[in-house]
DRENMARMAR-367277 format. One record per residue (C-alpha): residue number from 1; chain; x negated, y negated, z. Coordinates in nm, 2 decimals. Example, Ala and Ser with C-alpha at 12.3 -4.5 7.8 and 13.67 -1.06 7.14 Angstrom:
REM DRENMARMAR-367277
+-----+-----+--------+--------+--------+
| seq | mol |     px |     py |     pz |
+-----+-----+--------+--------+--------+
|   1 |   A |  -1.23 |   0.45 |   0.78 |
|   2 |   A |  -1.37 |   0.11 |   0.71 |
+-----+-----+--------+--------+--------+
END
This chain:
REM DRENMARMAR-367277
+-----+-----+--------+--------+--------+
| seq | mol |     px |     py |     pz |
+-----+-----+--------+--------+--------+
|   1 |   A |   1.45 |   4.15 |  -2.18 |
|   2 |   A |   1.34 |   3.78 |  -2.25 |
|   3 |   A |   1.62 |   3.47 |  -2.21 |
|   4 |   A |   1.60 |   3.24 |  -2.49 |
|   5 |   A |   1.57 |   2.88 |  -2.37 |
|   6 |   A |   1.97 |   2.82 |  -2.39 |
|   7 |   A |   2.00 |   3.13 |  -2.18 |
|   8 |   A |   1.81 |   3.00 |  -1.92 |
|   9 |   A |   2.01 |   2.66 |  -1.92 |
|  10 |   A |   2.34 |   2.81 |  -1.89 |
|  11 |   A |   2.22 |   2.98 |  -1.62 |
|  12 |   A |   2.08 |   2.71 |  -1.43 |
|  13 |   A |   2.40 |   2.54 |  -1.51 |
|  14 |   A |   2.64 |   2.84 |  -1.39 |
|  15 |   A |   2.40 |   2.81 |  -1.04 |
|  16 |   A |   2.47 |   2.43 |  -1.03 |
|  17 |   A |   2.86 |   2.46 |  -1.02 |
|  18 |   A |   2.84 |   2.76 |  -0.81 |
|  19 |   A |   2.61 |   2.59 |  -0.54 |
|  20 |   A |   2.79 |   2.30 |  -0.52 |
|  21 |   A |   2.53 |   2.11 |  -0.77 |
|  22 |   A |   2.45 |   1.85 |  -0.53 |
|  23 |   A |   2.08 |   1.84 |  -0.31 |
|  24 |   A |   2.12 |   1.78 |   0.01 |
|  25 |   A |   1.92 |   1.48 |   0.15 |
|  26 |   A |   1.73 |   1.65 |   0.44 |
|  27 |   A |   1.87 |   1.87 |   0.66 |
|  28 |   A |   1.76 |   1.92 |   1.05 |
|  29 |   A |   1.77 |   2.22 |   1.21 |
|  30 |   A |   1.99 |   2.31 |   1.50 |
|  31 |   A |   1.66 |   2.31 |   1.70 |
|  32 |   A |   1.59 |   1.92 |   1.62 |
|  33 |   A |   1.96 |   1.82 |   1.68 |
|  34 |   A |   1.95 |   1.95 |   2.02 |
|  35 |   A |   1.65 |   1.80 |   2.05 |
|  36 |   A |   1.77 |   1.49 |   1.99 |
|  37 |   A |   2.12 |   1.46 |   2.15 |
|  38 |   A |   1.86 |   1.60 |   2.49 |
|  39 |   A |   1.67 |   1.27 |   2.47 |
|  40 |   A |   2.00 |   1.06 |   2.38 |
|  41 |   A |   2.19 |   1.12 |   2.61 |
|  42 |   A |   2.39 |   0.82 |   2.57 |
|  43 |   A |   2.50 |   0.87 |   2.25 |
|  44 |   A |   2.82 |   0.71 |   2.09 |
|  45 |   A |   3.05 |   1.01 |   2.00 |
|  46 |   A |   3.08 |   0.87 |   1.67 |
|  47 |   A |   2.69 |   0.98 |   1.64 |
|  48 |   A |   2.72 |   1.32 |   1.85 |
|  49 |   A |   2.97 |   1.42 |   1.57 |
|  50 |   A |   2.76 |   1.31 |   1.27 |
|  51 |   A |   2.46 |   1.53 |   1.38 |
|  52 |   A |   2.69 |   1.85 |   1.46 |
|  53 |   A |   2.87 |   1.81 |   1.14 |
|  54 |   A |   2.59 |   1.67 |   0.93 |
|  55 |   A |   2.88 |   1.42 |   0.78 |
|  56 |   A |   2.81 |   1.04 |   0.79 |
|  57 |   A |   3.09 |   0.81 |   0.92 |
|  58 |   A |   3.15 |   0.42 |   0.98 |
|  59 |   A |   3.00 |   0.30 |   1.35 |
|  60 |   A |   2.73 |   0.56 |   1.32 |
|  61 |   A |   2.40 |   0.37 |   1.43 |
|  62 |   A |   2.08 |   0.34 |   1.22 |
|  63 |   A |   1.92 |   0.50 |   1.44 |
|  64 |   A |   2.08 |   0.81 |   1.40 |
|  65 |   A |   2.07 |   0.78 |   0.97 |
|  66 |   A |   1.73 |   0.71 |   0.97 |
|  67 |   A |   1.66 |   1.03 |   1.20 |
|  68 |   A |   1.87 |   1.24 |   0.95 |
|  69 |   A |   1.77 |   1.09 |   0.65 |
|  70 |   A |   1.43 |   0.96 |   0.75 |
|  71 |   A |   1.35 |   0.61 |   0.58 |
|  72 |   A |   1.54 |   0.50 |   0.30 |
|  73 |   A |   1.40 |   0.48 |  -0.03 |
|  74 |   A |   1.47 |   0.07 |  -0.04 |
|  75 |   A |   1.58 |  -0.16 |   0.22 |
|  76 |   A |   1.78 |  -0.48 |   0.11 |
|  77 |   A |   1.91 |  -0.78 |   0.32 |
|  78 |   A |   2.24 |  -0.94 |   0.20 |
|  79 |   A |   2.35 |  -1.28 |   0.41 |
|  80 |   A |   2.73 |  -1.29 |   0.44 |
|  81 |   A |   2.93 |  -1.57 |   0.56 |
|  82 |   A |   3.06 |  -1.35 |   0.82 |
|  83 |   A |   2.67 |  -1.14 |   0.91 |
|  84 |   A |   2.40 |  -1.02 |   0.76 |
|  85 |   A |   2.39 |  -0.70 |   0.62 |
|  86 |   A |   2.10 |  -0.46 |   0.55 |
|  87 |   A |   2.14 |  -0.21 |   0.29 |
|  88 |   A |   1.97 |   0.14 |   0.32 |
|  89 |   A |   1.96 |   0.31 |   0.00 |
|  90 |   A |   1.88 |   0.70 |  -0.04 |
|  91 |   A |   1.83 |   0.92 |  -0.36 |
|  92 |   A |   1.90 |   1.27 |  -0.44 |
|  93 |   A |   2.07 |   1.33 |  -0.71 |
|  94 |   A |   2.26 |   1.04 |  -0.72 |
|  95 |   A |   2.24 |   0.76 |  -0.40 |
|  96 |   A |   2.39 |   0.66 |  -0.09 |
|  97 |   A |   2.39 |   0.35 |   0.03 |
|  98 |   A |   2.47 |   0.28 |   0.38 |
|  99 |   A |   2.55 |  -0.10 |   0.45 |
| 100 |   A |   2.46 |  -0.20 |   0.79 |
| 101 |   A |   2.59 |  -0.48 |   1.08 |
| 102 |   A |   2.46 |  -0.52 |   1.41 |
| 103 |   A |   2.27 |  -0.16 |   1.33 |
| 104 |   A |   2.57 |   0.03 |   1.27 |
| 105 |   A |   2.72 |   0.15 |   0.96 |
| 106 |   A |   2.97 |  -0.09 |   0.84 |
| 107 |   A |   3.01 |   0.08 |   0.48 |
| 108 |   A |   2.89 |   0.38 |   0.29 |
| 109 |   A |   2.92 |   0.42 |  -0.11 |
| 110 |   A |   2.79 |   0.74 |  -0.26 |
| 111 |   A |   2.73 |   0.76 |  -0.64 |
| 112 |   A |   2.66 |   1.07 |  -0.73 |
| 113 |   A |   2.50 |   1.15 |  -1.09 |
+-----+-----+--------+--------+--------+
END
């Protein structure tokens, strides 16, 4: 039995909702983490609890993003009266912007599509 065309989009669709119908960014495994909390020891808690739960926060250091996340797909400095910022933007279905001060995550907006 064939699926006509609609078929196949209602489906893909249907697996969307079901899954969620967000991609993840990039996803370590278990292995890496552990990895990486060995040879940062010193870690903040604020960043030993974004790499166990794989859920970003504010004072998490850039550091840590970019070892998640890899490099950003563009990189903006803002000059504020009060600091400058840097801006890290990522895409995946949608994008996340993490703001940045003192290499720390000040702010994080997420728009997703």
């Amino acid at each position: 039995m064939r699926l006509k065309p609609i078929n196949w989009l209602l489906l893909i669709a249907l697996a969307c909702c079901l899954c969620g119908g967000e991609k993840q960014f990039v996803r370590k495994s278990p292995d890496q983490i552990d990895k990486y909390l060995i040879a940062h020891p010193d870690l903040p808690a604020t960043d030993k609890e974004c790499l166990e739960s794989g859920r970003f926060q504010i004072g998490v250091r850039q550091e840590t993003v970019r070892f998640l996340l890899g490099d950003p797909a563009a990189k903006d400095t803002v000059r504020q009266s009060w600091a400058v910022q840097e801006r890290w933007t990522y895409k995946s279905d949608g994008q996340k912007v993490f703001i940045f001060e003192d290499q720390r995550v000040v702010g994080i907006l997420d728009n997703k599509k």
